[in-house]
C-alpha positions as CSV (number, residue, x, y, z in Angstrom):
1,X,-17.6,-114.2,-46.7
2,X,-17.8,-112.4,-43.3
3,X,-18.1,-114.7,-40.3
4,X,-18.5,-113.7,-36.6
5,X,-17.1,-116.3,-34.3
6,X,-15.6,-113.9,-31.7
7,X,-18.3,-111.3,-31.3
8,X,-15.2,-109.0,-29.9
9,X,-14.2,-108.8,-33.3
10,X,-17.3,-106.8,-34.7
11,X,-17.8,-103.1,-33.9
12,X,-21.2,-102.8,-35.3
13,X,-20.5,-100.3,-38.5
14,X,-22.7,-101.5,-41.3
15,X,-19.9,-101.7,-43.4
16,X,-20.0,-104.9,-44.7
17,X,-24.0,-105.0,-45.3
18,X,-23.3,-101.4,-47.0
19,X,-20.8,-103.2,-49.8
20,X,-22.4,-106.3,-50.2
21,X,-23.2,-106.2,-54.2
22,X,-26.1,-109.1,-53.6
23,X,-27.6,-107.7,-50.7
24,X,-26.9,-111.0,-48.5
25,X,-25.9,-109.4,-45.5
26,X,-28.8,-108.5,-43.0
27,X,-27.4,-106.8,-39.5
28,X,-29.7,-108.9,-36.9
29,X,-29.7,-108.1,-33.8
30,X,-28.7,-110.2,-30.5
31,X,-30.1,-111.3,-27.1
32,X,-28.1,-108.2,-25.8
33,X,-29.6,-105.6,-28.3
34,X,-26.5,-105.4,-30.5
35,X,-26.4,-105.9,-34.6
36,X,-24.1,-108.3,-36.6
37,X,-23.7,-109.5,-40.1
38,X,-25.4,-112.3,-40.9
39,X,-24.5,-113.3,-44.3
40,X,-27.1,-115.5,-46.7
41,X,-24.8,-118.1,-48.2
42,X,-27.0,-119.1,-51.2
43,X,-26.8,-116.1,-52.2
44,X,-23.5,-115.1,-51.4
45,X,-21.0,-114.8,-54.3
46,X,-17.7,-114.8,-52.0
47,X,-16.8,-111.5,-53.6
48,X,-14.5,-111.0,-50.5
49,X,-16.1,-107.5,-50.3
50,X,-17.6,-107.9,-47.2
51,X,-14.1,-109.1,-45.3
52,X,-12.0,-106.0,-47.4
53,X,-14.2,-103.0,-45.7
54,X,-14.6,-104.5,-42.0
55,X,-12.7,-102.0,-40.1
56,X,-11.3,-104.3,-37.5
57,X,-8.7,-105.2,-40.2
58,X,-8.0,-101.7,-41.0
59,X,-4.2,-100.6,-39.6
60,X,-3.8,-97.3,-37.9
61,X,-0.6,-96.5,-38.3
62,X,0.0,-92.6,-39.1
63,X,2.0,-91.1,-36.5
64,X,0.9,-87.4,-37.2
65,X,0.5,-85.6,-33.9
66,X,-2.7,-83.4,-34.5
67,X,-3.1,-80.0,-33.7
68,X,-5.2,-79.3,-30.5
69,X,-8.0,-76.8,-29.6
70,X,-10.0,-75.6,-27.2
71,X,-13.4,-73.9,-28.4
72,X,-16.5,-72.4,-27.4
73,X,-19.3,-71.4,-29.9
74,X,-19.8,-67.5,-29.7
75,X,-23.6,-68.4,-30.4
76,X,-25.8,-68.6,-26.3
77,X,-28.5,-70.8,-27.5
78,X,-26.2,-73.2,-29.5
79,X,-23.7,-73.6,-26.9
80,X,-26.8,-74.2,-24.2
81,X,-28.5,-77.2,-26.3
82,X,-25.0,-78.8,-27.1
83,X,-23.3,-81.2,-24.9
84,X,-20.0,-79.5,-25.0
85,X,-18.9,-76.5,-26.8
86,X,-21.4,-76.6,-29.7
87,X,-18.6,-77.0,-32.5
88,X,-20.8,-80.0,-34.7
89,X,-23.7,-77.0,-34.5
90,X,-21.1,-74.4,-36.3
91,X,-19.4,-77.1,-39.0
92,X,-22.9,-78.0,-39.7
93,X,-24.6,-74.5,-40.7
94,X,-21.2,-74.1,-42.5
95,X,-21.5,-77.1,-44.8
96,X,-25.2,-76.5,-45.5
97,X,-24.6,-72.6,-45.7
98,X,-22.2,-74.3,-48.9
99,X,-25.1,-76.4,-49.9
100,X,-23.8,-79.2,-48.6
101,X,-25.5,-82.4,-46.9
102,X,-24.9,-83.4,-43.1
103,X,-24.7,-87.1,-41.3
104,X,-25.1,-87.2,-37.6
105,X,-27.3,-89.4,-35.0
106,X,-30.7,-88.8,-34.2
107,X,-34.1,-90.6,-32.9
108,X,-36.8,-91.3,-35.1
109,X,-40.0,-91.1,-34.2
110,X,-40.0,-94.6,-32.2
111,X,-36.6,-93.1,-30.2
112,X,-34.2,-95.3,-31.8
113,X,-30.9,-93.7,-33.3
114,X,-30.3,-94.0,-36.3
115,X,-27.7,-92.0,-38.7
116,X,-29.7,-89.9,-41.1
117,X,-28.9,-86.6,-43.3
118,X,-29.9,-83.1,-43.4
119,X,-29.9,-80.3,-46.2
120,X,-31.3,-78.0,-44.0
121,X,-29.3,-76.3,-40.7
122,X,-32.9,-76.2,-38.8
123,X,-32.8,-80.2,-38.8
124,X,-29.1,-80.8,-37.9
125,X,-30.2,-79.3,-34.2
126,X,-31.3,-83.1,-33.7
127,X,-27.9,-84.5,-34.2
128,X,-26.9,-82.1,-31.2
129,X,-26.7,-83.7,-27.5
130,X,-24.7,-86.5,-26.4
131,X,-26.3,-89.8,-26.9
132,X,-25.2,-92.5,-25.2
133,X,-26.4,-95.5,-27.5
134,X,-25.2,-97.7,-30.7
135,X,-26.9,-96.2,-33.9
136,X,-27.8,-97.9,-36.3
137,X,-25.9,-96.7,-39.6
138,X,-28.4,-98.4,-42.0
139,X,-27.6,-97.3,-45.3
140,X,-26.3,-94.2,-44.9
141,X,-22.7,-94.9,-46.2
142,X,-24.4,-95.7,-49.5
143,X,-26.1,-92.1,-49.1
144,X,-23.1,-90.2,-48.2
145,X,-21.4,-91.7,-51.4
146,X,-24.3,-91.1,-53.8
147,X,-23.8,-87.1,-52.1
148,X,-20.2,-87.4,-52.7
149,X,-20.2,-88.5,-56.2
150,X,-22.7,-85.6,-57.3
151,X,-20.4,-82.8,-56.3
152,X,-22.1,-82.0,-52.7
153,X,-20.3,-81.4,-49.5
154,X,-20.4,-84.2,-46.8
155,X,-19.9,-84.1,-43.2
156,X,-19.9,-87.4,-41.3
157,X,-19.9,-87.5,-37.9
158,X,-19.7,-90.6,-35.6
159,X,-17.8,-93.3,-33.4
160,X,-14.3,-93.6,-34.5
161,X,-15.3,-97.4,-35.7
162,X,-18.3,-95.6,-37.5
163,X,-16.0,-93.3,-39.8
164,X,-13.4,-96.5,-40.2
165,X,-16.6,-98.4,-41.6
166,X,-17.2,-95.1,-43.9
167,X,-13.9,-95.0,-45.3
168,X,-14.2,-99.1,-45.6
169,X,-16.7,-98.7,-47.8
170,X,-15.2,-95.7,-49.7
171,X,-12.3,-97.5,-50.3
172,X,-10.6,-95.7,-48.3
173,X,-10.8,-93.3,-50.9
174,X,-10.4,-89.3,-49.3
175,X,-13.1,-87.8,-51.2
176,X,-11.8,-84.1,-51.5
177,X,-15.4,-82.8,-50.4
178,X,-15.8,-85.1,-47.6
179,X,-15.5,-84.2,-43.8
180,X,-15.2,-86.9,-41.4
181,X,-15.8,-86.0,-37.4
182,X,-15.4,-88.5,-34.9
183,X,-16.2,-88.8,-31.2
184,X,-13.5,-89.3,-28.3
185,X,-15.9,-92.5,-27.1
186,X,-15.8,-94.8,-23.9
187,X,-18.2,-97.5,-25.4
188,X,-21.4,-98.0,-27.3
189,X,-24.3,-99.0,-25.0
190,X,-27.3,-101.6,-26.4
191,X,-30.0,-100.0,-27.7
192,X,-32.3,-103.1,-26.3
193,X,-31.5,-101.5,-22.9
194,X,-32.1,-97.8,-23.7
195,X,-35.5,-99.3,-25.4
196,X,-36.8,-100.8,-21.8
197,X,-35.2,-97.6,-19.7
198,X,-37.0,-95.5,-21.8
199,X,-40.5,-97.8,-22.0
200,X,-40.5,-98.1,-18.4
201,X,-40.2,-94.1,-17.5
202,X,-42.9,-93.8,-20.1
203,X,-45.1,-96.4,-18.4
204,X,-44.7,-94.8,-15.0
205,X,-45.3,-90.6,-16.1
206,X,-48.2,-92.1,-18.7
207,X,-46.8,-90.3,-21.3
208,X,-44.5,-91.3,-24.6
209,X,-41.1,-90.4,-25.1
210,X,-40.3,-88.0,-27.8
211,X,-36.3,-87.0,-27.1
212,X,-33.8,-88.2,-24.8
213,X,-30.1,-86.9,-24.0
214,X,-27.7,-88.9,-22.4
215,X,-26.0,-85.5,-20.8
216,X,-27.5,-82.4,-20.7
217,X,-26.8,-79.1,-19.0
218,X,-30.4,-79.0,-17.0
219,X,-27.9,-78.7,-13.6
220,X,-25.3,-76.9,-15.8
221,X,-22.1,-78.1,-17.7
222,X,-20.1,-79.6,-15.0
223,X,-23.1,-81.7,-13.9
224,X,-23.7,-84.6,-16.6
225,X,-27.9,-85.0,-16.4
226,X,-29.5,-87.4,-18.7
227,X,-32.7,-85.6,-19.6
228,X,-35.8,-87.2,-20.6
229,X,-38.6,-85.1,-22.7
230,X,-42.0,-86.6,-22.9
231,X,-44.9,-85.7,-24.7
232,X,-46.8,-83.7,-21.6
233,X,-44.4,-81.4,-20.7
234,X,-45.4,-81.0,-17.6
235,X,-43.7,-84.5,-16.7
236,X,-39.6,-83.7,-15.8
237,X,-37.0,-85.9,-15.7
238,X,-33.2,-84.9,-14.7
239,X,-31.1,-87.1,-13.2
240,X,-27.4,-87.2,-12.8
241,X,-25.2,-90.6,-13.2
242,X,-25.1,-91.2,-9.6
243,X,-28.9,-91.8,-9.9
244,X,-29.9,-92.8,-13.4
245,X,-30.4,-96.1,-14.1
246,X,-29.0,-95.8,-18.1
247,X,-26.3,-93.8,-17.0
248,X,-25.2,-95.8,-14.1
249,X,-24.9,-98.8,-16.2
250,X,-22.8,-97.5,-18.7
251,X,-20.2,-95.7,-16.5
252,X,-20.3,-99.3,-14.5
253,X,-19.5,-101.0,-18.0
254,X,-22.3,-103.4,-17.9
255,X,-23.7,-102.3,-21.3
256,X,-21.1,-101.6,-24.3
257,X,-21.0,-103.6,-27.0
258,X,-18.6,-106.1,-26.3
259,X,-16.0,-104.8,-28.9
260,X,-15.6,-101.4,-26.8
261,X,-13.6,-103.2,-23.6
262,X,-11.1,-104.2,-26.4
263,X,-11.3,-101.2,-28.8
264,X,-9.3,-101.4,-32.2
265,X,-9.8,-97.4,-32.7
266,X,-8.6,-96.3,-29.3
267,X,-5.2,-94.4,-30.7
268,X,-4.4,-90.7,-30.9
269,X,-4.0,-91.5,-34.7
270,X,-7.4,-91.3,-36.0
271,X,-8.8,-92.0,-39.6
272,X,-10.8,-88.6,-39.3
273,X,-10.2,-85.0,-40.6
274,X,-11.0,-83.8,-36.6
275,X,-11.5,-85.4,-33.8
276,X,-14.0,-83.6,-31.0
277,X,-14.1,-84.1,-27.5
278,X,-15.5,-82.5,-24.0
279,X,-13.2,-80.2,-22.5
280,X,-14.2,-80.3,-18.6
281,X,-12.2,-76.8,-17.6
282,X,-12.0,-74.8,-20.2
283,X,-10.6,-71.5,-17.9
284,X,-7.7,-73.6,-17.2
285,X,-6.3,-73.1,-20.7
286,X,-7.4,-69.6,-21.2
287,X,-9.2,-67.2,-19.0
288,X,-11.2,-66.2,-22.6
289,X,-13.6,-69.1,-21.6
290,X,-16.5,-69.1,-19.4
291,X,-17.4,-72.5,-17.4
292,X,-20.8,-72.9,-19.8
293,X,-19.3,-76.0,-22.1
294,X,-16.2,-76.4,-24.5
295,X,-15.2,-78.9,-26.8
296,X,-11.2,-80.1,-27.2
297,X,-11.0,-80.4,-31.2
298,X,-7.8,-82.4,-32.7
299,X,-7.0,-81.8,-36.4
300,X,-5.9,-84.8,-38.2
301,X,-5.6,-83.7,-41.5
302,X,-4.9,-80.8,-43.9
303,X,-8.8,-81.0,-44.8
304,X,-9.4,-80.8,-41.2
305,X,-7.1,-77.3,-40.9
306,X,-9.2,-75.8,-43.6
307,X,-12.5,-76.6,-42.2
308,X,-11.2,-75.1,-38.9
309,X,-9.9,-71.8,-40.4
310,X,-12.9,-71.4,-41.8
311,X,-15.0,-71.9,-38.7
312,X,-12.8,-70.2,-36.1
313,X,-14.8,-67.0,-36.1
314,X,-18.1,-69.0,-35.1
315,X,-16.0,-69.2,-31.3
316,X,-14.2,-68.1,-28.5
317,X,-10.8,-70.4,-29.2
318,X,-7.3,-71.2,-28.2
319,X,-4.7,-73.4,-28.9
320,X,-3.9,-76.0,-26.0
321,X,-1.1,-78.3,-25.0
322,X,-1.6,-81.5,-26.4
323,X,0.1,-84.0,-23.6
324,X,-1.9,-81.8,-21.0
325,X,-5.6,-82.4,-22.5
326,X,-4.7,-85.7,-23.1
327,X,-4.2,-86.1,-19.1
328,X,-7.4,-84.3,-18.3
329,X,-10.0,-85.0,-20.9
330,X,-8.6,-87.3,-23.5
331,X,-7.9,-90.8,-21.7
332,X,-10.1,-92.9,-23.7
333,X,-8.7,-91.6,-26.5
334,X,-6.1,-94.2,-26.0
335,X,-7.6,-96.4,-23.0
336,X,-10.2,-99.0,-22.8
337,X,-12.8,-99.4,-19.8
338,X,-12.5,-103.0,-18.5
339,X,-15.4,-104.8,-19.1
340,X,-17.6,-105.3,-15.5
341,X,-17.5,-109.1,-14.5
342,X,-21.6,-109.3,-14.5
343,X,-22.0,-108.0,-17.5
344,X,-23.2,-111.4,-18.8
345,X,-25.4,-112.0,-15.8
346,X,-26.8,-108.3,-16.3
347,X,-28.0,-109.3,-20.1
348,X,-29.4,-112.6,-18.9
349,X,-31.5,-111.0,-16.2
350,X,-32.2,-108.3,-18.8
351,X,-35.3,-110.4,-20.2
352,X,-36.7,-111.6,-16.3
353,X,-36.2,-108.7,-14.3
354,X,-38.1,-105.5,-13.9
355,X,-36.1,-101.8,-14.0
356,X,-36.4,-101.5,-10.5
357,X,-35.3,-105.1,-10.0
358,X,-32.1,-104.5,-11.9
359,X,-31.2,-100.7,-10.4
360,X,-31.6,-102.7,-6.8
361,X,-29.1,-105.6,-7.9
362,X,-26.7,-103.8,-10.1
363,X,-26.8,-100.5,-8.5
364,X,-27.9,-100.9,-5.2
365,X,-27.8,-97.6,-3.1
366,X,-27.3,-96.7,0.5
367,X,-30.7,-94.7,2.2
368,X,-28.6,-92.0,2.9
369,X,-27.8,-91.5,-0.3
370,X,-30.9,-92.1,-1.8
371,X,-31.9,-88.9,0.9
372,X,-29.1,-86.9,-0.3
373,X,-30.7,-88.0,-4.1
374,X,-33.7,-86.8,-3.6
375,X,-32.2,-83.4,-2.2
376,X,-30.8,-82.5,-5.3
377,X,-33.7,-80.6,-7.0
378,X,-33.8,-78.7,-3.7
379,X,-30.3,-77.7,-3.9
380,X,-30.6,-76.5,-7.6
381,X,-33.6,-74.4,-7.0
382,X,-32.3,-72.6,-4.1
383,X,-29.0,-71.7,-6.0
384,X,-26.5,-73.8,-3.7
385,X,-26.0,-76.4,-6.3
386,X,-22.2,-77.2,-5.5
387,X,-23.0,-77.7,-1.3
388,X,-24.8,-80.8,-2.9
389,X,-21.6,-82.2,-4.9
390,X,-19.7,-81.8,-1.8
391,X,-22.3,-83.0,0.7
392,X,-22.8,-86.0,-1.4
393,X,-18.8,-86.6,-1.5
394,X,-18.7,-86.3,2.0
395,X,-21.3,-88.8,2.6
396,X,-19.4,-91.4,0.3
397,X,-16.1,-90.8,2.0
398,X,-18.1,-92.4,5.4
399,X,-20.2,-94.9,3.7
């Protein structure tokens, strides 16, 4: 039977609670937020199932340099309301245009993220957005199978750990109508964390939460702004990593899971048909582009080359230098973010200290700065966004 000792070795995936013939395996989550197998030993049969699919144990080891990308969806509104370039939108109006079925994250109606399914295009928009959070994969390998087996299309997107668990539970069987996407990812933050960040904004506006993205393109594309919808519209919130509380967390890795500071899936050589990334200066590989979002897309597999013929047409594309986007946009494709020394002391004052309590200790700001902070609307609405990047750089350089 599975057994956690090192909580490193558990990436979260589900796929051992997916397999488990007797239903013994419950994910439970932690003090921190995060899930892992917990495995009911009277009822446990030692089928060995459970240790076969964990995708820790799976061995990368295809050498296959994929083919590299640059797109940008033809389509205004789609590329607008997608973190990047908009190329999940296009692969998923293909696969249901073929009457297919598509897996991707989304919040329910309590905003947690959990993987889900779609047969219709007009749903999939809520797998869109970058959100920086662990889903919970529930039992959607065991849907995506029961898809499989009837003949339907699949696409599967998710963390590179997420698609290892898939293909775990498959057997590592390639399913001939199955299309696995994976995200280039720097860590998976707690839930628990997300669940008080967003509580507390709801507390102080007075009104509930109904969507949240981790990076939006409220300042525009080169300006990450996690964006929080409530249910009076009239209440905004935009705020960019240097000011967010969720956001500044993560890119401080305080919050991943611990697994993600000593990543098993961070190799070029991925278990996916195509692998899908931000690409942060498009014009730089071809003038074709405009500055509004692209996404770098790696093709693994002959699978993948087919879906991508077929799509082309939806964008603007060209083919980029591998080694170059690597440099530029791809380091954690290989790299992992060293885990921040008060993490642990983070999670313990999690449960005793307020939002505002924790943004003052873990990511205290000078006054200046919380001046030039508050600027920034001011500098959006009067069109002179950039003097704000550079004032604010300026200001960092003396303090």
């Amino acid at each position: 039977m599975i057994t956690i000792i090192n909580k490193s070795d558990c990436c979260g995936c589900w796929g051992c609670e997916n397999i488990c013939p007797r239903k013994c395996i419950s994910m439970i989550e932690d003090n921190e937020g995060f899930r892992y197998p917990v495995v009911d030993v009277e009822n446990c049969i030692d089928c060995g199932l459970c240790e076969k699919v964990c995708p820790i144990k799976i061995q990368i080891c295809d050498n296959f340099i994929p083919k590299s990308y640059v797109v940008q969806n033809k389509d205004g509104f789609v590329l607008r309301n997608s973190t990047s370039g908009g190329f999940y939108s296009a692969i998923s109006k293909y696969v249901i245009e073929q009457g297919g079925v598509v897996f991707g994250a989304a919040f329910d109606e309590n905003m947690v993220l959990k993987h889900t399914y779609s047969e219709t295009y007009d749903i999939c928009s809520k797998y869109q957005g970058s959100k920086y959070v662990q889903s919970l994969i529930g039992d959607s390998y065991k849907q995506a199978k029961k898809f499989l087996e009837a003949g339907r299309l699949v696409v599967f997107s998710g963390t590179p750990c997420q698609i290892a668990g898939l293909y775990g539970f498959l057997m590592n069987r390639r399913y001939e109508n199955l299309i696995t996407v994976d995200l280039v990812c720097r860590g998976t933050p707690s839930p628990f964390v997300l669940k008080k960040y967003l509580e507390y904004y709801a507390s102080e506006v007075g009104s509930p939460v109904v969507d949240y993205r981790s990076r939006d393109k409220y300042y525009g594309y080169n300006y990450s702004t996690a964006t929080i919808t409530f249910a009076d519209k009239s209440c905004k919130y935009h705020k960019g990593k240097e000011s967010d509380f969720m956001l500044g967390l993560y890119f401080n890795n305080l919050i991943s899971r611990p697994s993600c500071y000593d990543c098993h899936f961070k190799t070029l050589h991925r278990l996916s048909d195509i692998t899908i990334f931000d690409c942060w200066n498009a014009p730089a590989v071809s003038q074709s582009f405009t500055s509004n979002g692209a996404t770098n897309v790696f093709i693994h597999t002959q699978r993948g080359s087919g879906i991508f013929e077929k799509l082309k047409d939806n964008f603007i594309w060209s083919v980029s230098d591998i080694k170059s986007i690597i440099m530029k946009d791809g380091i954690m494709i290989r790299n992992n973010v060293p885990e921040n020394h008060r993490r642990a002391e983070f999670f313990k004052d999690l449960n005793i200290l307020s939002i505002k309590d924790l943004e003052k200790k873990y990511l205290p700001k000078s006054f200046i700065l919380r001046i030039c902070y508050y600027l920034k609307p001011f500098f959006y609405k009067i069109g002179i966004f950039s003097l704000y990047f550079k004032l604010k750089k300026r200001i960092k350089n003396l303090i």
